[in-house]
C-alpha positions as a Python dict, from the first residue, in 0.01 Angstrom:
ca = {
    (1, 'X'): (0, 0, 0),
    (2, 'X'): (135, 342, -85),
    (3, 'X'): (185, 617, 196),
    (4, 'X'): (-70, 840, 0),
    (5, 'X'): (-328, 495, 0),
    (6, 'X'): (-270, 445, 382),
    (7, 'X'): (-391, 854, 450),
    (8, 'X'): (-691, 822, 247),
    (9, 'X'): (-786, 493, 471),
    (10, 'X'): (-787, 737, 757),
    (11, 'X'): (-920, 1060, 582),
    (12, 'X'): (-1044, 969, 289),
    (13, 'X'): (-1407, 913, 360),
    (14, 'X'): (-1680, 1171, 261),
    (15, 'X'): (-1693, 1443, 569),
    (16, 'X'): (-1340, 1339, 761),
    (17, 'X'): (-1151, 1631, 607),
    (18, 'X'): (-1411, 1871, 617),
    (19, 'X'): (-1468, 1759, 1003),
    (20, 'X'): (-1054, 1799, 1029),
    (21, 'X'): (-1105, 2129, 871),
    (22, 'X'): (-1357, 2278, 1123),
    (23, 'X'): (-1134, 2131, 1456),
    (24, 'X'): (-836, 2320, 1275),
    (25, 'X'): (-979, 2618, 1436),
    (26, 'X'): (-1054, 2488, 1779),
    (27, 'X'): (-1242, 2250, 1939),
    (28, 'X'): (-1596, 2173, 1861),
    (29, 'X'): (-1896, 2017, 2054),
    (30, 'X'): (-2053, 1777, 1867),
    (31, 'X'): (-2373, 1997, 1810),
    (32, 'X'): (-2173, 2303, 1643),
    (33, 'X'): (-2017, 2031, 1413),
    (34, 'X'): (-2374, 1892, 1267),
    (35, 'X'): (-2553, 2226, 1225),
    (36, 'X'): (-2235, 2372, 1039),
    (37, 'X'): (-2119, 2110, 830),
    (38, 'X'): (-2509, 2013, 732),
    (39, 'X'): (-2433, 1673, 828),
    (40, 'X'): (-2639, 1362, 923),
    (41, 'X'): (-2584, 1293, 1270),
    (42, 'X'): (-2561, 904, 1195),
    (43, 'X'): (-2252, 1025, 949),
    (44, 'X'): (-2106, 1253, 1204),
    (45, 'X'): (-2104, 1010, 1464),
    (46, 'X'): (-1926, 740, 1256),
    (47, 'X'): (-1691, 958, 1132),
    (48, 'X'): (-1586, 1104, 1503),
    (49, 'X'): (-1537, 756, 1586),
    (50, 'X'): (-1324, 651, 1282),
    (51, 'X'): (-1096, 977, 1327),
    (52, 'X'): (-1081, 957, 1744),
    (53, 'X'): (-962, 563, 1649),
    (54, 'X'): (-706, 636, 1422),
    (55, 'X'): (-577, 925, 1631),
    (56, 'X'): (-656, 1234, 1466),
    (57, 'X'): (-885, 1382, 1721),
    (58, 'X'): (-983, 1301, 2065),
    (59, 'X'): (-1285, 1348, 2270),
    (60, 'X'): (-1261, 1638, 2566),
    (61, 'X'): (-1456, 1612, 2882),
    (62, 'X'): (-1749, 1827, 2934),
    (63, 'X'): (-2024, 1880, 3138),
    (64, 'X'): (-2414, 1735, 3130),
    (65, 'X'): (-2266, 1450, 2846),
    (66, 'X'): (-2187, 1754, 2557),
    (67, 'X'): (-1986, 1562, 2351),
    (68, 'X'): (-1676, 1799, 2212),
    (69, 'X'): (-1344, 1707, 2000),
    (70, 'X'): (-998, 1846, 1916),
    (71, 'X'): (-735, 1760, 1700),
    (72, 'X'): (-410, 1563, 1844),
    (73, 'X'): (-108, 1625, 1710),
    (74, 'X'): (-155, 1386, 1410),
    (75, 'X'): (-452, 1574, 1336),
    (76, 'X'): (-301, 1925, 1314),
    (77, 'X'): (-8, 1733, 1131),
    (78, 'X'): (-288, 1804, 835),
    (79, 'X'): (-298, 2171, 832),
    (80, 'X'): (-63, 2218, 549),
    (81, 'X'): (-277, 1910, 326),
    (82, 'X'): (-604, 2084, 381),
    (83, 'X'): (-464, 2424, 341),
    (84, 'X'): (-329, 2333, 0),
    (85, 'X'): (-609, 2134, -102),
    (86, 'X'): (-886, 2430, -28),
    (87, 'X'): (-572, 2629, -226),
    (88, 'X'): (-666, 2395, -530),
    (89, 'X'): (-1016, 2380, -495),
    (90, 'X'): (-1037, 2782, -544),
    (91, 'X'): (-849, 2824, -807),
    (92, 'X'): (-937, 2491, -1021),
    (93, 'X'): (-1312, 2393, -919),
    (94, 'X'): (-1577, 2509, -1158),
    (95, 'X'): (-1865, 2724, -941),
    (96, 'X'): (-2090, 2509, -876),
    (97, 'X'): (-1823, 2251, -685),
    (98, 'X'): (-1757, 2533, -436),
    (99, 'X'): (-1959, 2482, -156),
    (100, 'X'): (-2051, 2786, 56),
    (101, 'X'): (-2054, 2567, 363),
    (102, 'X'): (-1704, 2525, 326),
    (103, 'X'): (-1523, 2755, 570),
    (104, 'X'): (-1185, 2864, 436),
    (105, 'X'): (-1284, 2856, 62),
    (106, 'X'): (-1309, 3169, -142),
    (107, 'X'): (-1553, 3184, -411),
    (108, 'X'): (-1457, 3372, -733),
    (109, 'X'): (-1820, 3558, -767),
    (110, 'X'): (-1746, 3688, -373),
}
């Protein structure tokens, strides 16, 4: 398996970079995560649970069981990749590809 095979097994599923994306900024609750990514909470859940085991986040301990996540050190390690790839998105995506959910992502039209 090639190095760039063995990252997409951990962040290569829809939503895991775009959930990497939004913890690049801080931690999350669980909550803030659904209502501004726009994702299923079934989806959401899997994918915390596929990043937290291959160590790219980790759960923090809060209050009344609020759920909230931050990135480890292998999951800031991304920064650069995600950087670059919203980089490549804004210059070579057509319009409609750009989505205005995603944070971090210029759109052309303003």
């Amino acid at each position: 398996m090639s190095d760039l095979a063995a990252a997409l097994d951990v962040v290569g599923a829809r939503w895991a970079l775009l959930i990497v994306e939004r913890l690049l900024k801080g931690p999350q609750r669980y909550g803030d995560l659904q209502r501004d990514l726009g994702v299923g909470t079934n989806i959401l859940a899997v994918r915390l649970r596929e990043l937290e085991e291959a160590g790219v986040l980790r759960r923090l301990p809060l209050k009344h069981n609020t759920r909230a996540y931050a990135l480890t050190e292998r999951g800031e390690a991304l920064r650069a990749a995600i950087e670059a790839l919203g980089l490549w998105g804004a210059v070579g995506a057509p319009d409609h590809v750009i989505s205005p959910r995603s944070p971090g992502v210029a759109n052309p039209d303003g």
